[in-house]
C-alpha positions in Angstrom: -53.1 -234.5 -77.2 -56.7 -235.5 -79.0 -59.8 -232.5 -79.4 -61.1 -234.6 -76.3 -57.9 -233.9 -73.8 -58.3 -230.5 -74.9 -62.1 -229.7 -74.6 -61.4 -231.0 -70.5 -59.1 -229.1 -69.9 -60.6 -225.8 -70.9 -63.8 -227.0 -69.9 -61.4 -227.2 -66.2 -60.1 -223.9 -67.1 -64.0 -222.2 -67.8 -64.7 -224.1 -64.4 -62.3 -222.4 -62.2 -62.4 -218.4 -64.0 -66.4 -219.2 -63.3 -65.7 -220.2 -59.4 -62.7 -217.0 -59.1 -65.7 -214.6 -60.9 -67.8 -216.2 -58.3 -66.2 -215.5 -55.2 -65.2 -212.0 -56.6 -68.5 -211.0 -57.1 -69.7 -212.4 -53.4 -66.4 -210.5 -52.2 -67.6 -207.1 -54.0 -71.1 -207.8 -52.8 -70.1 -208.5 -49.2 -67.8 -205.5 -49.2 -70.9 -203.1 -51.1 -73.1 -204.1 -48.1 -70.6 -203.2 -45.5 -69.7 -199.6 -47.0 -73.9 -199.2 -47.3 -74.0 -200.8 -43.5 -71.6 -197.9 -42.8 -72.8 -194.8 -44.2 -76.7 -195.7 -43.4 -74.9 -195.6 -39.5 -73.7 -192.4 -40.1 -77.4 -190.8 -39.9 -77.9 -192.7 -36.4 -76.0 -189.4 -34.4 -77.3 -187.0 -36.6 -81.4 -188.5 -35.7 -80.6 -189.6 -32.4 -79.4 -186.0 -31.5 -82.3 -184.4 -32.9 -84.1 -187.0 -30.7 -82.5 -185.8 -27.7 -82.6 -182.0 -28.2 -85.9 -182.3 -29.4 -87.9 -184.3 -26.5 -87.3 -181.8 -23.8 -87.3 -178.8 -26.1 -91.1 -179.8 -26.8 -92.1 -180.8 -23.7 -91.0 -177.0 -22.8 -93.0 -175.8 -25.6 -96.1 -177.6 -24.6 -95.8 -176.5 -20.8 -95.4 -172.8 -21.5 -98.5 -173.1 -23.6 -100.4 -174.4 -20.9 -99.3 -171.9 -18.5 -100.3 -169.2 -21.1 -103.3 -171.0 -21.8 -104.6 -170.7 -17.9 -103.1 -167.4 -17.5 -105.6 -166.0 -20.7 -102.4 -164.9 -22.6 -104.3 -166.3 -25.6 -101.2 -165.3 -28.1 -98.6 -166.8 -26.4 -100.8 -170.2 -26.4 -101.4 -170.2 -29.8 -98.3 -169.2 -30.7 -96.3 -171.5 -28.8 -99.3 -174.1 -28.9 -98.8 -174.3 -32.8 -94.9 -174.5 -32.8 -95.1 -177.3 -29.9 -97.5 -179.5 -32.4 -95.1 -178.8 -35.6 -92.4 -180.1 -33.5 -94.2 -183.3 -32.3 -94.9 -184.3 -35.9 -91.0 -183.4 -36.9 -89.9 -185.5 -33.9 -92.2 -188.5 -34.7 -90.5 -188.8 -38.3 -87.5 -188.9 -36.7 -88.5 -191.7 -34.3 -90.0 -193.9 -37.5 -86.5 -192.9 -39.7 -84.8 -194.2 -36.4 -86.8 -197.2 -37.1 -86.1 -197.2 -41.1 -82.4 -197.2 -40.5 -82.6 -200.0 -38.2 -84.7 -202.3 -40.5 -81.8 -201.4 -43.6 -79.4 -202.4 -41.3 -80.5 -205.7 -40.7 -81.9 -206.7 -44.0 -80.1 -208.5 -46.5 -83.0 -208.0 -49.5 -82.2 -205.4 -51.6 -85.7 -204.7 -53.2 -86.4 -204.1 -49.6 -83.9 -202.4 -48.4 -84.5 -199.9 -51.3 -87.4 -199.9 -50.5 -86.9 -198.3 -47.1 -84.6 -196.1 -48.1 -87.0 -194.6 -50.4 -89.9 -193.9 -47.5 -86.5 -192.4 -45.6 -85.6 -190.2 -47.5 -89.3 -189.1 -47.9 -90.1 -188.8 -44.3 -86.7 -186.7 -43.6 -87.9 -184.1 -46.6 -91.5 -184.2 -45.4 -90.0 -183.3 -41.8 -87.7 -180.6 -43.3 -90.5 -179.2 -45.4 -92.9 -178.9 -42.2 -90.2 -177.5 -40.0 -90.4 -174.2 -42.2 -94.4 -173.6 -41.5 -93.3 -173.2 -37.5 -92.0 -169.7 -38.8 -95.1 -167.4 -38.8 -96.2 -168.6 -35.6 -92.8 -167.1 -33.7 -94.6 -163.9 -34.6 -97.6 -164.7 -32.6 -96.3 -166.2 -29.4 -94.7 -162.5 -28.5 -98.1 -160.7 -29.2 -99.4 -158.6 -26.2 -103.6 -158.6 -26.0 -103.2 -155.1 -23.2 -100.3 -153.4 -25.7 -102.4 -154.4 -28.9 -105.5 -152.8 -26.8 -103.4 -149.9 -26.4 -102.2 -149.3 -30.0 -104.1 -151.3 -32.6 -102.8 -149.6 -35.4 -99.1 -149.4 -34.5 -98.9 -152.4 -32.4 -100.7 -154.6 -33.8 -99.9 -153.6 -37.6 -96.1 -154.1 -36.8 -96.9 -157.6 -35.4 -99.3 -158.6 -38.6 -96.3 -156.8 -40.8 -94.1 -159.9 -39.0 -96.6 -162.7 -39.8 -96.9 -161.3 -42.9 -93.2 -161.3 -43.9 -92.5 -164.7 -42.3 -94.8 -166.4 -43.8 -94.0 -165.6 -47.2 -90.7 -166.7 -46.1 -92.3 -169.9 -44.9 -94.1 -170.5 -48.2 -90.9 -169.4 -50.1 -88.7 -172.2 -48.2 -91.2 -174.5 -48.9 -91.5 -173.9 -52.9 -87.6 -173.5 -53.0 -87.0 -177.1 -51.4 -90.3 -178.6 -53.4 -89.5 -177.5 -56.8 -87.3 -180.6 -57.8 -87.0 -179.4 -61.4 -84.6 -176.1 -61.7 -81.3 -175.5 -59.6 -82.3 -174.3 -56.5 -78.8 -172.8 -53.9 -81.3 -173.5 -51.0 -82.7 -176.9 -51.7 -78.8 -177.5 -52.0 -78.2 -175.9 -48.9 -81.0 -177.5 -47.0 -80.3 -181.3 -48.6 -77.0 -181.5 -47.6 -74.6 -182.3 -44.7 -74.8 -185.3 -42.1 -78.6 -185.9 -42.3 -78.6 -186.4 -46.4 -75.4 -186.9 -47.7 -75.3 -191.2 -45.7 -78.7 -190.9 -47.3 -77.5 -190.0 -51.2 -74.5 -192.2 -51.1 -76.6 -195.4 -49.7 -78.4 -194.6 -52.9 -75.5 -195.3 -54.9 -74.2 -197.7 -53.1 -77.6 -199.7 -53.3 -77.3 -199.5 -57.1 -74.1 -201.3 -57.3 -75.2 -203.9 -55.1 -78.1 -204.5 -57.5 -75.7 -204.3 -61.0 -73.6 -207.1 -58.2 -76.3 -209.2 -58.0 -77.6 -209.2 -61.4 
């Protein structure tokens, strides 16, 4: 057998290791895609449910403030006014992360796909981080205008005592799940379970499909 006979034949050899690498790497790719396809499915009950609790809960919100509105208990309707408009805003980042999930779904780019992930993971921390600033105003929709007549001091210093406290806790929340630098049990807490944990291991997942198709 001459150099010749042997440079084909491991020129044959470097052929067919390239074509089994090949069709490894689309297997691992194909198979990366469908475990990403999966867990990015596992936040559609999680948001839909939200979506469904959510609706009629705010539509409830909104009609009691009109009925408080025309019955001149001012309180109530700011109260429950403010609350009603928090919760539209929370519910329309659910509807556009409904949408995100859908377009990751269906797309095959991974730049983009990434790229989507990103703004959802954004919009569900944005709609975590408003849902605290409802918390003050549950102190205000209970508020009396003939009992805070009656005992200004008493009355109504208990009830600003209750604003008071719950907004601190409101701006508390909010620092605790913004501050992305120092261990934080309630940012841990808050960014886990069904509606983050699909979202982290997508993540992952993502990067291994990019190393895949390197």
């Amino acid at each position: 057998m001459d150099s010749m006979e042997l440079q084909n034949i491991w020129r044959s050899y470097d052929q067919k290791m390239q074509s089994v690498l090949t069709i490894n790497k689309e297997i691992a790719l194909n198979l990366s895609r469908q475990k990403l396809d999966r867990q990015i499915s596992k936040l559609n009950r999680p948001k839909w449910t939200g979506v469904l609790i959510g609706v009629p809960y705010t539509m409830l919100l909104f009609s009691i403030t009109v009925v408080a509105a025309f019955s001149e208990a001012y309180f109530v309707a700011i109260g429950f006014g403010a609350i009603s408009l928090i919760m539209a805003v929370v519910l329309g980042n659910y509807f556009y992360q409904l949408h995100l999930i859908s377009e990751i779904r269906n797309s095959e780019d991974v730049l983009f796909t990434q790229k989507q992930l990103s703004k959802l993971r954004i919009s569900s921390f944005n709609a975590l981080n408003f849902s605290v600033f409802q918390l003050p105003f549950w102190s205000v929709c209970w508020i009396s205008i003939e009992a805070l007549k009656a005992s200004p001091y008493v009355y109504g210093g208990v009830n600003l005592l209750a604003f008071l406290v719950l907004t601190f806790i409101s701006f508390w929340l909010f620092r605790q799940l913004s501050d992305h630098q120092g261990a934080s049990k309630v940012r841990d807490f808050f960014l886990s379970g069904s509606e983050w944990e699909p979202i982290t291991k997508s993540a992952a997942i993502l990067e291994q499909i990019k190393e895949f198709e390197q």
